[in-house]
C-alpha positions as CSV (number, residue, x, y, z in Angstrom):
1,X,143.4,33.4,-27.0
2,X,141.9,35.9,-24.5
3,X,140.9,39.3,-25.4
4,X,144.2,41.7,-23.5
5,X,143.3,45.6,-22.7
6,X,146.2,47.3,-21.5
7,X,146.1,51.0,-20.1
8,X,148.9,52.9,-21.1
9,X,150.6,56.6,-21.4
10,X,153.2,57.7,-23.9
11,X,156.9,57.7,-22.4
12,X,156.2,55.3,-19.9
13,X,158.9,52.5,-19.5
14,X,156.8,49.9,-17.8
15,X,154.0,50.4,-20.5
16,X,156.9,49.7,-23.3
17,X,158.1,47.1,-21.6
18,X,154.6,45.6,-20.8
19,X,153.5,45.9,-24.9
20,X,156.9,43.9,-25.5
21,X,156.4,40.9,-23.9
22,X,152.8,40.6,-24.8
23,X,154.2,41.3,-28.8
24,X,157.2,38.9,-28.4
25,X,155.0,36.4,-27.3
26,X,152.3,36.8,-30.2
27,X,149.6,38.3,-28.5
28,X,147.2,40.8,-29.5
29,X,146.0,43.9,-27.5
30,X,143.8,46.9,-27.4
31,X,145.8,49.5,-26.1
32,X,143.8,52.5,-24.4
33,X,146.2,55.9,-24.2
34,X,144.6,57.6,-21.0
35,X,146.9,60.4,-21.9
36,X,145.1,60.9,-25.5
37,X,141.6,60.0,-23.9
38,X,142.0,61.6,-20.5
39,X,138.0,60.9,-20.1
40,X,138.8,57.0,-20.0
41,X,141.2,57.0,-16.7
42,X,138.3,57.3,-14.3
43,X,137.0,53.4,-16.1
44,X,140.7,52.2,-15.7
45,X,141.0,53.5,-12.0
46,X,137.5,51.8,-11.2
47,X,138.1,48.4,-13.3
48,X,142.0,48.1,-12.0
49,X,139.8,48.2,-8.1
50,X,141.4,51.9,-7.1
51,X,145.3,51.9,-9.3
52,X,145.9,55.0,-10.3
53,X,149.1,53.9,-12.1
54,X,150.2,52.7,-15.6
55,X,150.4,50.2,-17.5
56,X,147.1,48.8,-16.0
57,X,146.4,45.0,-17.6
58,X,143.2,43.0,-17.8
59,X,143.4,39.8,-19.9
60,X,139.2,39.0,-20.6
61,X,137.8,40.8,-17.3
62,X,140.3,39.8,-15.2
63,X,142.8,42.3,-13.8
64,X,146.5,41.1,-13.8
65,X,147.8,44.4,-12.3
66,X,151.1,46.2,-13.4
67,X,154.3,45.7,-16.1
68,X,155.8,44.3,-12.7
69,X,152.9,42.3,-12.0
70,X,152.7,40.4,-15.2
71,X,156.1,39.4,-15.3
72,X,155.8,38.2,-11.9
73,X,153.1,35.8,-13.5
74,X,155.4,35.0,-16.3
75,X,158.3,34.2,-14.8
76,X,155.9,31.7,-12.8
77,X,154.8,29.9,-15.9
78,X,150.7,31.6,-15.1
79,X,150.7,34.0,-17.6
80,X,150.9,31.8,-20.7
81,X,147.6,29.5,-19.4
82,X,145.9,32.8,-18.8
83,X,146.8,34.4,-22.5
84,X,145.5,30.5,-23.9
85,X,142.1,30.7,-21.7
């Protein structure tokens, strides 16, 4: 299973809703709060190539984009080949 770092910020709906499909389907994440580590948004802004916005999802080193972007990819059968890689 690939390593999955998702940006996120506390009452955010797309970051709750991004953590619940990667925990209903199993997956493990680190989860970087840029709210509680403020110093950390300028690596997510530079990895994510310029987003400013959360949740921000890599799975390995490989940016997937938003909550809106990975269920794009899920609901296109991608996202479970990628979490398996």
């Amino acid at each position: 299973m690939s390593h999955v770092t998702i940006y996120t910020k506390a009452y955010c709906p797309y970051c709750v809703r991004a953590k619940s499909v990667l925990d209903n389907k199993g997956v493990s994440y680190q989860e970087i709060r840029i709210d509680e580590q403020p110093e950390l948004r300028p690596e997510m802004i530079e990895r994510a190539g310029g987003r400013t916005t959360v949740p921000q999802i890599f799975i390995g080193e490989r940016h997937i984009g938003g909550c809106d972007d990975m269920l794009a990819l899920d609901v296109s059968g991608k996202l479970d080949p990628l979490l398996n890689s």
